[in-house]
C-alpha positions in Angstrom: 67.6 112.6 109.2 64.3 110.7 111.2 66.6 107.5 111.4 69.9 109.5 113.4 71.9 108.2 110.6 75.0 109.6 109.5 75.1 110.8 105.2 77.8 111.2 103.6 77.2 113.9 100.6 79.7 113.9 98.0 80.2 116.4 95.0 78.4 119.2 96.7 81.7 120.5 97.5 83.6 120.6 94.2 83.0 124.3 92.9 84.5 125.2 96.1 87.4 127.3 95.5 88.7 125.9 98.9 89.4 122.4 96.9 91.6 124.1 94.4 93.4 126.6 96.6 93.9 125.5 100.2 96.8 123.7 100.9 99.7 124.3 103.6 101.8 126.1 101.6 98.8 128.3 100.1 97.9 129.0 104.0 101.5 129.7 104.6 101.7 131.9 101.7 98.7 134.0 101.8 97.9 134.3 105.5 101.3 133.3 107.3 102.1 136.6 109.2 98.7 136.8 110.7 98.3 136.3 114.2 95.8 133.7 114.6 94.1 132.3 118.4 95.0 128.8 119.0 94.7 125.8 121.4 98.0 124.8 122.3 99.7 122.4 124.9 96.7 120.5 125.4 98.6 116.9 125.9 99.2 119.0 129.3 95.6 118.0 130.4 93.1 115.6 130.6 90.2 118.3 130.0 91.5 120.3 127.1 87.8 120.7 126.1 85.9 122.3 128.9 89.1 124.2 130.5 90.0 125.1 127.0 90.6 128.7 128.1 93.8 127.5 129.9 95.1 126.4 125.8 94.3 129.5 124.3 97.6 131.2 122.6 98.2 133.1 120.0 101.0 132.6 117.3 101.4 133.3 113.7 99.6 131.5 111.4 102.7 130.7 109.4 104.5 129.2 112.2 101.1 127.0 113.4 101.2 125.9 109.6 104.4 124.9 110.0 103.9 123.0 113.2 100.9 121.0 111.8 103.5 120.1 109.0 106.0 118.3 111.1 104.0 117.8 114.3 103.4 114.6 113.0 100.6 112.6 114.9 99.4 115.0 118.6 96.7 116.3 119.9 98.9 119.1 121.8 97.5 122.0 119.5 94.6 122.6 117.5 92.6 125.5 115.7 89.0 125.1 116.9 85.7 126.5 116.5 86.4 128.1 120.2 89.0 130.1 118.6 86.3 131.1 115.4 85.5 135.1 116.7 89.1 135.5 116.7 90.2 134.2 113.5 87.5 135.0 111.6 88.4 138.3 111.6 92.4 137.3 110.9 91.3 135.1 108.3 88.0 136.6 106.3 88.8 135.4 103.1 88.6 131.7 104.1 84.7 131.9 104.0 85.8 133.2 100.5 86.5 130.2 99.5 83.6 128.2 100.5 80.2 127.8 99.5 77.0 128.0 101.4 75.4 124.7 100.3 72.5 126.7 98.9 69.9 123.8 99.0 70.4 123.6 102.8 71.8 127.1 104.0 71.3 130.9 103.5 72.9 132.4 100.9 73.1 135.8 102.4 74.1 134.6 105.7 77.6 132.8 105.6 78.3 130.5 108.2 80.8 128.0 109.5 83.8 127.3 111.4 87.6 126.6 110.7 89.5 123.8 112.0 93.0 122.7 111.3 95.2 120.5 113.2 97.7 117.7 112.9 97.0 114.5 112.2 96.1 112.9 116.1 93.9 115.7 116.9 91.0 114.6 119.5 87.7 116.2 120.1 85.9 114.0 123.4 82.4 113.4 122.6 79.8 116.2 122.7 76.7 117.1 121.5 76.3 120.2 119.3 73.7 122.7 119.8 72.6 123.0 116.5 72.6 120.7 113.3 75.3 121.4 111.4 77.2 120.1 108.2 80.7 119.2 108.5 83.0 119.6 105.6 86.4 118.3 104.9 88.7 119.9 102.5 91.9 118.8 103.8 93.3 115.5 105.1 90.5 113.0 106.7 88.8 112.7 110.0 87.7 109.6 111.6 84.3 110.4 113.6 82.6 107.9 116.0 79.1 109.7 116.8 75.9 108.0 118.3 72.4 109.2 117.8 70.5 111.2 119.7 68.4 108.6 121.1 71.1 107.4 123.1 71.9 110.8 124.6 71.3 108.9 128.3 73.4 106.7 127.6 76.7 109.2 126.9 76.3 110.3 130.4 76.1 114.3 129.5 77.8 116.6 131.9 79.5 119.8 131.8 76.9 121.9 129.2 78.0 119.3 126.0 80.4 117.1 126.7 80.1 113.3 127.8 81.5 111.1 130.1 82.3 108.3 127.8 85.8 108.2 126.3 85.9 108.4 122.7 89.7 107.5 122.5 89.0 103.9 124.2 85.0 103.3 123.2 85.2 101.0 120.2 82.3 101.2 117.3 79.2 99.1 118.4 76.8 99.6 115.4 73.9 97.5 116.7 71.9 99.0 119.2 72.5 98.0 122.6 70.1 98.8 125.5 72.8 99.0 128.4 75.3 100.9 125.7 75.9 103.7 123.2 75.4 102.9 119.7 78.6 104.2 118.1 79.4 104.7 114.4 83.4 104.9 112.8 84.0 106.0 109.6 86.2 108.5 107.7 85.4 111.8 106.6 87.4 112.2 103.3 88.4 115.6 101.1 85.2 116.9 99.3 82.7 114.7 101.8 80.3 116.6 103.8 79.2 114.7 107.1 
């Protein structure tokens, strides 16, 4: 945590029931005539992100199931933590199915957000507000992040987000005084980040 590295925890996640149960056609299943918020048509834009109000849609959680299925690779729709007061409520019994990481988190207080998308899903570089885990239980996500120390050097506007482009920055793991320090790697079912 001192050194801004990134840990990769593995085996914290197994007694999840979310490892044995969610799947697409478990979502489709169980959940598919809810109406859930989404993020869609956001290869319409360069700032899906901070004018994310302009993506917001709603649709049936069945049919966005099915369009994550054979979207193959886009970033044109995506179920984000932006859309989390709405479809927490849609979708209670996902945080059900997930465990609080005791040793880190509140027992009593359940936490987290949902995110599903297809494969080719994009998030721009941002800074969170808070630390937070980040658990995968489906599919992988590669992450490039940089540590906090080169904040400066993201070029921070609009509350979060930065002005570097993830999409074209390539990894530079030794720090660099004029650049970023980024990190790639992949985020694989059961890891936390």
């Amino acid at each position: 945590y001192s050194t801004n590295r990134p840990v990769i925890i593995t085996g914290m996640m197994d007694d999840w029931p979310a490892m044995r149960k969610w799947n697409l056609d478990y979502f489709a299943e169980k959940f598919g005539d809810r109406e859930v918020e989404v993020q869609m048509g956001r290869t319409a834009g360069a700032n899906y992100e901070t004018e994310q109000e302009k993506y917001l849609n709603r649709i049936r959680f069945g049919d966005f199931v099915e369009k994550v299925r054979t979207a193959g690779q886009t970033n044109d729709f995506y179920l984000t933590a932006k859309n989390n007061s709405s479809n927490r409520k849609v979708l209670p019994e996902l945080w059900d199915d997930i465990v609080q990481i005791p040793e880190y988190l509140a027992k009593d207080d359940p936490g987290g957000f949902f995110w599903m998308g297809p494969a080719g899903t994009i998030t721009p570089f941002h800074h969170d507000l808070t630390n937070n885990f980040m658990a995968q239980v489906i599919g992988r996500k590669r992450l490039k992040i940089a540590p906090s120390w080169d904040m400066s050097l993201m070029h921070n506007y609009l509350h979060c987000f930065s002005r570097v482009a993830g999409r074209i920055t390539p990894p530079a793991p030794r720090p660099n005084l004029d650049a970023p320090q980024i990190l790639e790697f992949i985020l694989n079912p059961g890891e936390i980040l």
